[in-house]
N, C-alpha and C positions, 0 to 999 in steps of 0.2 A: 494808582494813576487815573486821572481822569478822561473820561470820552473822549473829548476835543484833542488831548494830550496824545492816547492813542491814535485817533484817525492823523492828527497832524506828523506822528513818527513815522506810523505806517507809511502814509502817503507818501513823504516825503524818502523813505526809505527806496518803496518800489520804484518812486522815478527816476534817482538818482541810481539805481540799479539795473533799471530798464537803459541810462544814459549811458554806464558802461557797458553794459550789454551789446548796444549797436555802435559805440564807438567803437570796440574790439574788434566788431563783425568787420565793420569799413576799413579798419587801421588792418587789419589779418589779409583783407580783400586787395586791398590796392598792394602790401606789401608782395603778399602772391603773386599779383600781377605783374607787378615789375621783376621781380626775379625769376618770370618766366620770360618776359623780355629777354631777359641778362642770358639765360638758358641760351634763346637762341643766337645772339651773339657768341658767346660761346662755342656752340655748336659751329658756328660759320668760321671761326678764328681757327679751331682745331681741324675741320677738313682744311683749311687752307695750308696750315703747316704741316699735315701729311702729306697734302699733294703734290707739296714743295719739296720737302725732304725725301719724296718716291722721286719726283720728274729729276732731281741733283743726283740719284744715286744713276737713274738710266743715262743724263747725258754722260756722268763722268765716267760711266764703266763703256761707254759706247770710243768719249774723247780717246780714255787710255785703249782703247779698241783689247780689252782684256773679256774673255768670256764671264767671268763674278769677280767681284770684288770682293776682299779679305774683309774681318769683320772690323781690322781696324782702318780700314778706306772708309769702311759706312759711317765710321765713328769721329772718325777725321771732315766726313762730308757733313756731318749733323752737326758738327760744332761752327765749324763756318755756315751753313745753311742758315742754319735759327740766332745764331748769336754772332757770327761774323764778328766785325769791324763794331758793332755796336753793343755789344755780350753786356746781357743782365735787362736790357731795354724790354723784352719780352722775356714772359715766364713758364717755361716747356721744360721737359725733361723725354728722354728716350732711355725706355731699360730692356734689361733683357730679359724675355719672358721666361728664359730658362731657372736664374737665379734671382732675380728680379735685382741687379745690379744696375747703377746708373752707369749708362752708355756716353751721356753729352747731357747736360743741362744747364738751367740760366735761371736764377731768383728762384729756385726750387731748394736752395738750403732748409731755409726754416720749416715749410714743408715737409721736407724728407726727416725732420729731426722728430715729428709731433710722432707718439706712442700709437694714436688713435690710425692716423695715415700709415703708418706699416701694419698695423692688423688690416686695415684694409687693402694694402695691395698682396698681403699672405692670403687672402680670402677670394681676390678676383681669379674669375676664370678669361682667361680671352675668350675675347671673341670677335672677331673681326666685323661683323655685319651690325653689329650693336655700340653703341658709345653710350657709358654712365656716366653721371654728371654725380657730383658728392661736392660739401661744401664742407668747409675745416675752420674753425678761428684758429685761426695763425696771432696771439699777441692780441691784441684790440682791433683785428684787422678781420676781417672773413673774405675767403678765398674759395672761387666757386672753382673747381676741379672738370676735366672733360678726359675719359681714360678710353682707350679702346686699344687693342693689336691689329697690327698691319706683319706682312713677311715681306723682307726686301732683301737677294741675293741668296734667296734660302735659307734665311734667320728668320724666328720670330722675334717682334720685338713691341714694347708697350710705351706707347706714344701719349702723354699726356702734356696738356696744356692747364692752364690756371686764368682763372681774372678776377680782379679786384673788386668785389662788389660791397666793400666797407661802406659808400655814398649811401646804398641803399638801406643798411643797418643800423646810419646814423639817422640817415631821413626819417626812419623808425621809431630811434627813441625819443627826436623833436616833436615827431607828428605824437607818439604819447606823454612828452611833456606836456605841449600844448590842449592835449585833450584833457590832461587831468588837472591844469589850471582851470580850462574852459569850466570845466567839470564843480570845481570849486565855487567858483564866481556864480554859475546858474545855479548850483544845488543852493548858494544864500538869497538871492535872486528869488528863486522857486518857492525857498521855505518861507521868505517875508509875504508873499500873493498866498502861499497855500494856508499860513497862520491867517492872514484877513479871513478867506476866505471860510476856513471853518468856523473861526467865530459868527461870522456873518449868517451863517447857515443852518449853526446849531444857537443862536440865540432863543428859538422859539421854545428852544427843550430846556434854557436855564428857568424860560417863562413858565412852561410847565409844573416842574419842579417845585418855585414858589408858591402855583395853584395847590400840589398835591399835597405839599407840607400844611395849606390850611386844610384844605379837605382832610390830612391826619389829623390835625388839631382839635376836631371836629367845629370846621365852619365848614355844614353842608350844604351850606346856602349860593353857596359862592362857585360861579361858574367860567366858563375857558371862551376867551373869547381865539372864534378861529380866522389866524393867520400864518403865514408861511408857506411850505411847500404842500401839495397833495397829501402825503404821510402826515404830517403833524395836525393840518387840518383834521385829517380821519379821525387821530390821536388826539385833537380836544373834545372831538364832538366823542367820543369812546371814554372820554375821562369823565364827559357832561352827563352820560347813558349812567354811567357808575357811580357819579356823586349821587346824581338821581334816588338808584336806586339804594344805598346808603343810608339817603335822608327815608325814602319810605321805609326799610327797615329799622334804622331808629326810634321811627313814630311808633310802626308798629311793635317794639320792644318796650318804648315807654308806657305805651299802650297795654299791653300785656304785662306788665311789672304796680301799673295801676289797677289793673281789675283782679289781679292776684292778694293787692295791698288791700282793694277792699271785702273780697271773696274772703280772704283772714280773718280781716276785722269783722264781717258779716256771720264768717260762721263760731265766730268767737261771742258774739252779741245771740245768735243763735241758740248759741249751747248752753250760755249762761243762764236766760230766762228760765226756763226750764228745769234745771239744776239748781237754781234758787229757788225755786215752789218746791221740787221734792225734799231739798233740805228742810226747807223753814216746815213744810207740814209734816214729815219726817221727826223732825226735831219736837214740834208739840206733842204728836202721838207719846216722844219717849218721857215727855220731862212733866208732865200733864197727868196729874195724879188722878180727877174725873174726869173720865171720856164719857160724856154722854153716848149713846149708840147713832143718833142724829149726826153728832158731830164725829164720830169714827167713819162713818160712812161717807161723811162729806168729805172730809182728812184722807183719806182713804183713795175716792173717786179724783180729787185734785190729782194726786201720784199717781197714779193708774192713766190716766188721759197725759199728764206731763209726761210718762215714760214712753208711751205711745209714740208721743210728738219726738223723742229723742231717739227710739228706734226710726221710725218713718227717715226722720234726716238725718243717722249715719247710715240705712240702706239705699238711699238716695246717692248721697257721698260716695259708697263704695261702688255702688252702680257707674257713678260718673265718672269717676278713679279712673275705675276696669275697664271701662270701654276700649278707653285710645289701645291699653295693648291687648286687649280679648281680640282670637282671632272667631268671626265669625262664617256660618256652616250656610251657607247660603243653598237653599233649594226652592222647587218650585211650590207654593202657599197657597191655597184656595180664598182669598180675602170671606168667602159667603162662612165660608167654618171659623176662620177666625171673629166674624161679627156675631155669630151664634154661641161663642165661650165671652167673648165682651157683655153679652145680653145677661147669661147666665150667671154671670159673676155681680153683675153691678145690680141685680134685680135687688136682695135685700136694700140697699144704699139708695137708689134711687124710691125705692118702697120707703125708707126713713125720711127721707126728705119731700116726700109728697111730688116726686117729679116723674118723667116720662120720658123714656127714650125710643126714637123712631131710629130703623135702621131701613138703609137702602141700596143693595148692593147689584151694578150687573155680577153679568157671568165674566169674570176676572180672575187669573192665576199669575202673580208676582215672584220675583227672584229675590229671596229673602230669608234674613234668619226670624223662624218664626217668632221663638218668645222676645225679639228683641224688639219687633215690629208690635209685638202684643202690649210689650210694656210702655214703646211710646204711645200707641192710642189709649191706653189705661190713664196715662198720664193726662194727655187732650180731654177724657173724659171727666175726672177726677176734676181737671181745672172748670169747666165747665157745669159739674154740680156746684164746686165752691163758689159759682159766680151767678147760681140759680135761686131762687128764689121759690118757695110753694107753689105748686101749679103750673111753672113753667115746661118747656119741650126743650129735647134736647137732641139732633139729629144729629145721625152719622149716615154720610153717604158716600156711596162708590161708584165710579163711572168713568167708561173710556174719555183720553183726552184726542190729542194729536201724535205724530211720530212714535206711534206702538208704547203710550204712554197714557198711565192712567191718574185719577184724581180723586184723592182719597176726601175727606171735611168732617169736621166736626161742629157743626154748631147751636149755638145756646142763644136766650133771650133773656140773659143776665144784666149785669151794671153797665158792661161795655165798659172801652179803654180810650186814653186822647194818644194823637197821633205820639207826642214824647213819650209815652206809656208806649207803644206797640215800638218805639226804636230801643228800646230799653228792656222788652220783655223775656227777650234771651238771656240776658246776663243773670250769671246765678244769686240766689238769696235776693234777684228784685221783686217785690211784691205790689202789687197797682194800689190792694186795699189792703195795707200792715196787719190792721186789728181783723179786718174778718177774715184773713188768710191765716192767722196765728190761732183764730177761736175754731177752724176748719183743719186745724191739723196741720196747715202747707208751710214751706218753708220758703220758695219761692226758686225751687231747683228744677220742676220738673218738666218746664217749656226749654230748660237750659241743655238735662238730659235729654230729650225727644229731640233740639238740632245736632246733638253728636249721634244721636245714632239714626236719624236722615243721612249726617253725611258719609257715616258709616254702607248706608246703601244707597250713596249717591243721588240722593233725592231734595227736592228742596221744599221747605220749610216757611209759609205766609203765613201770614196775622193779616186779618182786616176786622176792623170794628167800629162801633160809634157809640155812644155813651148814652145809654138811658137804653140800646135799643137790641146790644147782644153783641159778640162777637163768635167770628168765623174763623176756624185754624186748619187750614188745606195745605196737604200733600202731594206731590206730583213726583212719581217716581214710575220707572220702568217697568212694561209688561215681560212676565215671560216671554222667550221664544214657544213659538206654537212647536207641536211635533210632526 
């Protein structure tokens, strides 16, 4: 079932159940009322007929100047008292409390015949100072009852009256027919305003709807415009928040499904070179009946340098792998010791290449996993031989920055980069110069590993450079806490 369908059952449900609710309350209220009326009329009819039938016994026992009257004098007087000359016109009975036998009565047949009206006078107690009022359907009729005991001539005896409150029982079931036409006519009434109305209300949500089915289709381009109530407002600008972010997630997936497509095909053109030279010289060594020793060596040295290059780039590869889920051991690092094993290491390599490297560190202690931080400044270094030239310098420096943060650099006075080259320089397998980065060993990995493992220790990662003049690769990452 749908929304609209719901709210408009519900709705319509509650009101029209809210409308019996209070008609019942009103029809129960007014009915009360009146039959508490009726009560007291009652009440007023039956002192009257006791008083009557007391003050008839005192004159007649006084007229016959007899000291009491026998019980059939009383019974003799209550039948003319109450029903006389007009008998059955009112409806009384007098019984006797002994046996509860009718003494005299009038329209008290039917009455006295109901099952219900003798269990109830087997259950009364007299009482004189009290009168209960009980009501009987006598037939389609209801008969409101007034019982109490009186003693007259030294009997007791139970005096009960009756009246017809049928008027009131019908007025009942008119006043709930009429309610539950009413009831009919406005529930159709109600449900035609209440149907407009929820359509009217929730039209902005079939609006929605139709947004969100494009937004699944994938058109994330396409946004909500807001109108309607407050809620649905909130609910487009909250659909617009999410296509949003949707469309940047996509990008960024398409994104990330391209540089993976060509990281593939990168490291597949990678592998291949490589593995083509030591086949093909490989292959001559075997099939090559004079090796000269010139040319064994040279046969020989190709393989050796190719296998190099094919170690170098799957330790590279496994480096970069391992990273995301290496957990690393972060402690406090002296940057001045780690520049002092960088010096020591690269001494032969930069002795091979005719270059120089300056180092310049304050006194700094960083939160860090050592060899992780050693292997990216290895890297910085390494790119910055391959980017040197004989005779060139090649500085690493360290220095406080701002907010308990310090600033690591590496820089050379090699070829330098253009700014497309420095947006471009983290992606793996990009190389600025193919041939002299392929005849240097590089693959074009290791600026790519050195930003995973910055962000590894939350640091971050520039380039700046210019071409003819050197480029510069700075780190800014976090001091220790002091102790």
């Amino acid at each position: 079932m749908k929304l609209w369908q719901n709210i408009f059952l519900s709705s319509l449900l509650l009101m029209i159940l809210a409308i019996n609710i209070v008609s019942a309350a009103v029809l129960s209220s007014s009915h009360k009322m009146l039959l508490e009326r009726e009560q007291t009329h009652a009440v007023n009819e039956y002192e009257f007929f006791s008083a009557s039938f007391s003050n008839a016994v005192i004159y007649e026992r006084l007229r016959a100047d007899e000291v009491i009257l026998s019980e059939e004098q009383v019974a003799e007087i209550a039948s003319e008292l109450f029903f006389g000359r007009e008998k059955g016109a009112n409806r009384a009975a007098v019984l006797s409390a002994d046996d509860r036998k009718l003494v005299a009565g009038s329209g008290f047949d039917q009455i006295m015949e109901l099952s219900e009206f003798g269990d109830y006078l087997d259950s009364y107690s007299p009482d004189p100072d009290t009168c209960q009022i009980r009501i009987f359907p006598v037939g389609k009729a209801h008969m409101m009852t007034v019982t109490s005991s009186m003693t007259v001539e030294g009997n007791d005896y139970i005096v009960i009256t009756a009246l017809d409150v049928s008027d009131i029982y019908a007025m009942r079931d008119r006043q709930r027919d009429f309610v539950r036409k009413v009831s009919i006519i406005s529930a159709g009434i109600v449900s035609l305003i209440l149907l407009i109305t929820v359509i009217i209300l929730l039209r902005p949500l079939s609006r929605l709807n139709i947004y969100t089915k494009a937004i699944a289709g994938g058109n994330y381009k396409i946004r909500i415009r807001k109108k309607g109530s407050i809620e649905f407002r909130e609910l487009s600008g909250n659909m617009n928040i999410m296509a949003d972010s949707i469309q940047r997630n996509a990008a960024r997936l398409e994104k990330i499904a391209e540089d993976r497509q060509t990281f593939i095909a990168n490291l597949a053109h990678e592998m291949k070179t490589p593995l083509t030279s030591i086949l093909g010289f490989g292959d001559l060594l075997r099939i090559k009946k004079n090796v000269t020793d010139d040319e064994r060596m040279e046969y020989a040295g190709v393989i050796v340098e190719e296998t190099k290059r094919l170690r170098s780039l799957s330790g590279k590869l496994m480096e970069l792998v391992a990273l995301g889920g290496t957990e690393t051991e972060m402690k406090p690092v002296a940057l001045r010791e780690i520049f002092r094993d960088l010096e020591t290491a690269f001494s032969p390599q930069l002795s091979k290449n005719g270059l120089t490297l300056y180092t310049s560190c304050e006194e700094i202690t960083v939160n860090a996993d050592e060899e992780l931080l050693k292997s990216l400044l290895s890297n910085l270094i390494e790119n910055a031989v391959k980017a040197s030239s004989e005779g060139k310098r090649i500085a690493l420096n360290a220095r406080h920055s701002d907010e308990g943060r310090c600033l690591i650099s590496v820089t050379d006075e090699g070829i330098g980069m253009s700014q497309e080259a420095i947006e471009k320089v983290f992606q793996p397998f990009y190389m600025v110069d193919k041939s002299r980065s392929r005849k240097a060993g590089g693959a074009g990995l290791g600026l790519a590993l050195c930003e995973k493992i910055a962000s590894v220790h939350g640091a971050e990662l520039s380039v700046t450079s210019e071409i003819g003049k050197g480029t510069t690769v700075s780190l800014l990452m976090k001091e220790a806490d002091k102790q």
